[in-house]
C-alpha positions in Angstrom: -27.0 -12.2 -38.5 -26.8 -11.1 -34.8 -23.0 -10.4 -35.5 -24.2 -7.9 -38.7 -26.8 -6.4 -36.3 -24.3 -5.3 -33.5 -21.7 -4.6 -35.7 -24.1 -2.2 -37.6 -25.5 -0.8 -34.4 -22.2 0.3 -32.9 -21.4 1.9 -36.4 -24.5 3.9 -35.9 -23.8 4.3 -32.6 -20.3 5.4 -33.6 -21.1 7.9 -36.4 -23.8 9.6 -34.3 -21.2 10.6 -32.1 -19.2 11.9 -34.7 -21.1 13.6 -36.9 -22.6 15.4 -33.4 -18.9 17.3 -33.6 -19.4 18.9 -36.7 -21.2 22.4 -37.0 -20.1 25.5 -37.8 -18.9 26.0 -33.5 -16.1 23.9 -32.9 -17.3 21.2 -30.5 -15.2 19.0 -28.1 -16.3 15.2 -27.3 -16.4 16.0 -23.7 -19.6 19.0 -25.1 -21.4 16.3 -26.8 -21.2 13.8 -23.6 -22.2 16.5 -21.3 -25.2 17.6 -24.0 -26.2 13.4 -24.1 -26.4 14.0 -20.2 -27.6 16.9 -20.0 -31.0 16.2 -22.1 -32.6 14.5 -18.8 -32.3 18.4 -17.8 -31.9 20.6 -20.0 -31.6 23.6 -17.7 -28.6 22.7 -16.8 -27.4 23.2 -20.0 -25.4 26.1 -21.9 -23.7 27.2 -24.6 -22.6 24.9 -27.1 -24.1 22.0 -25.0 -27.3 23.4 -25.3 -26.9 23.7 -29.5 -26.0 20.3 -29.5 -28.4 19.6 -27.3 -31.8 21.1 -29.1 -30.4 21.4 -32.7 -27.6 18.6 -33.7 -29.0 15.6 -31.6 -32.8 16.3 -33.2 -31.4 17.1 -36.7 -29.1 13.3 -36.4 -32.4 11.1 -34.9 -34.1 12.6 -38.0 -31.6 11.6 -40.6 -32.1 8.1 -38.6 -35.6 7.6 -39.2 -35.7 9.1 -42.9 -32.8 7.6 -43.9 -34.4 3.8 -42.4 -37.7 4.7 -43.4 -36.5 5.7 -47.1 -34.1 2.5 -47.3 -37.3 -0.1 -46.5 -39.5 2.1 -48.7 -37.1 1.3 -51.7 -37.0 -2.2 -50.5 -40.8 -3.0 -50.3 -41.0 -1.4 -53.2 -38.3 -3.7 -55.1 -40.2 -6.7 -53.5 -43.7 -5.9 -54.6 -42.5 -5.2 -58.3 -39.5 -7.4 -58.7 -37.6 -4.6 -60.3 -34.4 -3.6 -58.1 -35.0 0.0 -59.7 -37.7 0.7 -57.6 -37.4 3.8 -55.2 -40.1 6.1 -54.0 -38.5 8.7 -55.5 -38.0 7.0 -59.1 -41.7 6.0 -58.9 -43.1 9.5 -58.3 -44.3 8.9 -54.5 -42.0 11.4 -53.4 -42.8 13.8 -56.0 -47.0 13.4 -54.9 -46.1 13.6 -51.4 -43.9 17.2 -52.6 -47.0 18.6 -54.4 -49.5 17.8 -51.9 -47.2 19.2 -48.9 -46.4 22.3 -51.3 -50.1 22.9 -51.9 -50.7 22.8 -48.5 -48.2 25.4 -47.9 -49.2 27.7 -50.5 -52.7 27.8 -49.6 -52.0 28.0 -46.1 -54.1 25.4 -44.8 -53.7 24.8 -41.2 -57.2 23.1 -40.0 -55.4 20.2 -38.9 -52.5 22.0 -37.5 -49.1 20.6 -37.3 -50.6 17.3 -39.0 -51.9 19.2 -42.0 -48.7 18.9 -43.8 -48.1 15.1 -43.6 -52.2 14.9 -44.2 -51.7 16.6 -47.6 -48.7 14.6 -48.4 -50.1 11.4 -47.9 -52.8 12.3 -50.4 -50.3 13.2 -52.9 -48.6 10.2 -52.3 -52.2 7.8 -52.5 -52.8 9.8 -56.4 -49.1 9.3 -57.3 -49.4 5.1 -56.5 -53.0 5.4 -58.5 -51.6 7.1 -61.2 -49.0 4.4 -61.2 -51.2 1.6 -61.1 -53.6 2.7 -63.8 -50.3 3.2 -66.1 -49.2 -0.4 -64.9 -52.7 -1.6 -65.7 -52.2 -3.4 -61.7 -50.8 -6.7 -63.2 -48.4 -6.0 -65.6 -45.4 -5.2 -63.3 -43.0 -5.5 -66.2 -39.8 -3.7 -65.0 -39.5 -1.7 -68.2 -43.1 -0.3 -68.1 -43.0 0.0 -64.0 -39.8 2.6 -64.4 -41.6 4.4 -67.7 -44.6 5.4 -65.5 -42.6 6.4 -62.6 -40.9 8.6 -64.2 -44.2 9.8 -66.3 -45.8 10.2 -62.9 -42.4 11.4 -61.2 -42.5 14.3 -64.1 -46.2 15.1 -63.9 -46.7 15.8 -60.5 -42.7 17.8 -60.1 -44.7 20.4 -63.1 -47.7 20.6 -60.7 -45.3 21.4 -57.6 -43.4 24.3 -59.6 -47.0 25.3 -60.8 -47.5 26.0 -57.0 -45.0 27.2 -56.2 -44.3 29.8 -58.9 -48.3 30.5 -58.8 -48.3 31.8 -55.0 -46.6 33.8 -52.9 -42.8 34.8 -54.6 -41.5 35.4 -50.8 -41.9 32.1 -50.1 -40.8 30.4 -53.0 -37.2 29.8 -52.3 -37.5 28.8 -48.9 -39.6 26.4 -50.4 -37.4 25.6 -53.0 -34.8 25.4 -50.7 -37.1 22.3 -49.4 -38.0 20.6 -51.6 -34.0 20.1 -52.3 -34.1 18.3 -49.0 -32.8 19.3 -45.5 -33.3 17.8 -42.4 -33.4 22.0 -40.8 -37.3 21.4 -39.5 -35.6 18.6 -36.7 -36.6 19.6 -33.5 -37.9 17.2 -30.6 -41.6 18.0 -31.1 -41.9 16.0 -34.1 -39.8 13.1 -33.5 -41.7 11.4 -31.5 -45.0 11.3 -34.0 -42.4 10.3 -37.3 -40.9 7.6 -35.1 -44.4 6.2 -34.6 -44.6 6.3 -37.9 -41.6 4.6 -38.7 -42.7 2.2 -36.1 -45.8 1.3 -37.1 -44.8 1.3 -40.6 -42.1 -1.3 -39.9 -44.2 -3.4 -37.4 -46.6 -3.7 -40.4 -44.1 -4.4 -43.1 -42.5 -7.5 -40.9 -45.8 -8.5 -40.1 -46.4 -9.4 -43.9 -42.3 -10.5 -44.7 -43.8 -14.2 -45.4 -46.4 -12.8 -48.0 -43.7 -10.6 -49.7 -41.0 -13.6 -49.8 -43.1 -15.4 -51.7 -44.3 -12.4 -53.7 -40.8 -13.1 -55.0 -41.6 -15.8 -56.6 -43.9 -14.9 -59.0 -48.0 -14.1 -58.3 -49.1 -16.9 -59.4 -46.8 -19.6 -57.2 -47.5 -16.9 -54.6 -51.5 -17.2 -54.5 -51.0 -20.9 -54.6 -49.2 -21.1 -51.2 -52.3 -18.9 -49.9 -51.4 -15.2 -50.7 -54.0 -12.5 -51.9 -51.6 -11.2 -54.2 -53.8 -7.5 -54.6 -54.6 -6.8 -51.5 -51.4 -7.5 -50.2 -49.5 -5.5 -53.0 -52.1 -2.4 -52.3 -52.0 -2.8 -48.4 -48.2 -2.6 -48.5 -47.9 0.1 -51.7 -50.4 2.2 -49.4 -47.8 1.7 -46.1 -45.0 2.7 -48.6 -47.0 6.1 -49.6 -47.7 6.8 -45.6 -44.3 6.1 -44.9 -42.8 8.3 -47.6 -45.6 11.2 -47.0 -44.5 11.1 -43.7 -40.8 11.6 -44.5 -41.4 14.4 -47.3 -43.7 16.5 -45.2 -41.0 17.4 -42.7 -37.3 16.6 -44.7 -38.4 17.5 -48.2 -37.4 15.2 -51.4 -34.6 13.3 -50.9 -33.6 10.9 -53.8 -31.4 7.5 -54.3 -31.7 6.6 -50.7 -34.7 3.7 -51.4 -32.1 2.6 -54.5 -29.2 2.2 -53.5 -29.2 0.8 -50.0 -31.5 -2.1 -50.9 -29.0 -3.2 -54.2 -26.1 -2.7 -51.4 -27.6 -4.7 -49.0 -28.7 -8.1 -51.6 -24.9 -7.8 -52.7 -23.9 -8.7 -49.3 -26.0 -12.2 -50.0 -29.1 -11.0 -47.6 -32.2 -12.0 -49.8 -34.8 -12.7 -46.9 -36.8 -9.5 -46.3 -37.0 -10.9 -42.0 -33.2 -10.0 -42.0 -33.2 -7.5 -44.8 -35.4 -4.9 -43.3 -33.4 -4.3 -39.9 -30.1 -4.1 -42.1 -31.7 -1.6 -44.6 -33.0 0.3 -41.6 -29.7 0.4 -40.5 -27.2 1.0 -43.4 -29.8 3.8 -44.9 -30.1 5.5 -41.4 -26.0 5.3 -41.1 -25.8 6.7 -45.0 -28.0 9.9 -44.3 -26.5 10.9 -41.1 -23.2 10.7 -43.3 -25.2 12.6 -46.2 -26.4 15.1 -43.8 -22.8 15.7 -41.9 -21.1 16.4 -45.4 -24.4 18.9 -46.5 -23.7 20.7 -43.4 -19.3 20.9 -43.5 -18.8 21.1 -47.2 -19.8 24.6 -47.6 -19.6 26.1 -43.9 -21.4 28.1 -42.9 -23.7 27.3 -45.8 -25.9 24.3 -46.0 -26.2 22.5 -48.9 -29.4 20.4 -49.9 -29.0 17.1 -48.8 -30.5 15.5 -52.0 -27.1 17.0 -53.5 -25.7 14.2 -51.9 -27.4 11.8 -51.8 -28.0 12.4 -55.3 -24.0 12.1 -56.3 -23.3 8.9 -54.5 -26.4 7.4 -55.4 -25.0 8.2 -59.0 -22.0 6.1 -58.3 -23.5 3.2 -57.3 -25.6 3.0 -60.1 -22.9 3.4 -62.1 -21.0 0.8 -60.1 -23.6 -1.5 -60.1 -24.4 -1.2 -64.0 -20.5 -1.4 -65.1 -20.4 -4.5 -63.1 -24.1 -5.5 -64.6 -25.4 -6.1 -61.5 -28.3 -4.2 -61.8 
């Protein structure tokens, strides 16, 4: 596994680097070394050095931490219900976590300042999962039923966000619109450090409990025999999940598949225990959206497209893979 890791890593490492060229100003390796050096002090910066400075390296450890945090989302999510078709966005997490953060915006609420927004979306996100486990009636995680009240919920709370949206002010609609598309154009370096706590503590938690949710796997029953309390450990973790994704939402809007498709990717490499499945999720998703996010910015230069745009065609594709080769 510590071969995967590194290799991984570097790859990271690697498209980082890369994808810090592109932007609509042609940018030189030698600008994006002197920008990594530069960020000790930024007054010595200028020019393109400074852009890539305080726009592309924020807008890159963003895609890192939504698309990790999205890929181990999808994955918990897949371990709690036993349904590889689980996603926060399938489930209608990301949809709550959209209304709540739109409702906060259209009512301009702003008591808790910069933390309103994630505040708001984490409740959407709590009445999505309740909605979702009243539909489920809690212990019936039937695959079939699971995906028919995500997308019930998923449905439901996407009418109350154009509700909002269409009900407030019209000059803000398509900025917000624009959002709720996805876009990782809010990334700037003072709110990285409080989503990477996030994503921190989020994870921390999530390993903490990878013995509970391996034998989750195996069925409730077997699983309270070796000594697990199957509900509270399904609601602590479903409740991490809608933090985690509420978190994500507030600041880079909806952005589908990610939580789908990197799990399924990363069990057809023959990873099944979640101790060395979350770091490679973490990894492969974060690598896959700062991908996303390079293509949504050079495709249509110097127009940005939504990111969910892609994410949303490849995710497509490997759906489509995986069903043609019934794999999922």
């Amino acid at each position: 596994m510590t071969v995967q890791y590194c290799f991984l890593v570097v790859s990271l490492a690697i498209s980082v680097f890369l994808c810090a060229l592109l932007g609509a100003i042609p940018t030189t390796a030698n600008d994006v070394l002197l920008a990594l050096a530069g960020l000790i002090n930024r007054e010595s910066l200028n020019g393109i050095e400074l852009i890539v400075a305080e726009l592309r390296f924020p807008r890159l450890i963003l895609a890192i931490l939504t698309g990790g945090g999205l890929a181990i989302c999808g994955l918990v999510l897949q371990k709690l219900t036993r349904n590889p078709l689980a996603d926060p966005f399938l489930f209608g997490l990301s949809a709550g976590a959209s209304s709540g953060a739109v409702a906060c915006i259209v009512l301009n609420i702003t008591v808790m300042g910069i933390f309103s927004l994630p505040v708001f979306a984490f409740c959407g996100a709590m009445l999505a999962q309740l909605m979702l486990h009243t539909l489920t009636n809690q212990n019936q995680w039937h695959p079939e039923r699971v995906v028919l009240a995500g997308l019930i919920v998923n449905s439901l709370f996407s009418a109350i966000t154009g509700f909002l949206i269409f009900s407030g002010d019209q000059r803000t609609a398509q900025s917000v619109l624009f959002w709720l598309m996805g876009g990782l154009g809010l990334a700037k370096w003072s709110i990285l450090p409080i989503i990477a706590l996030v994503v921190a503590g989020c994870y921390a938690v999530i390993y903490s409990q990878q013995r509970s949710i391996d034998r989750l796997m195996t069925g409730d029953e077997l699983a309270a025999s070796m000594g697990v309390n199957v509900q509270r450990t399904r609601k602590g973790l479903f409740v991490i999940v809608a933090l985690l994704t509420a978190t994500l939402v507030a600041w880079t809007g909806t952005i589908g598949f990610v939580g789908l498709i990197i799990p399924n990717i990363v069990n057809r490499l023959g990873v099944y225990r979640i101790q060395h499945q979350l770091p490679i999720c973490f990894l492969f998703g974060a690598i896959f959206l700062v991908w996303a996010d390079a293509g949504a910015r050079a495709l249509l230069q110097p127009q940005e497209l939504p990111i969910s745009m892609i994410t949303s065609a490849v995710g497509a594709f490997v759906c489509l893979t995986l069903i043609v080769s019934r794999k999922l």
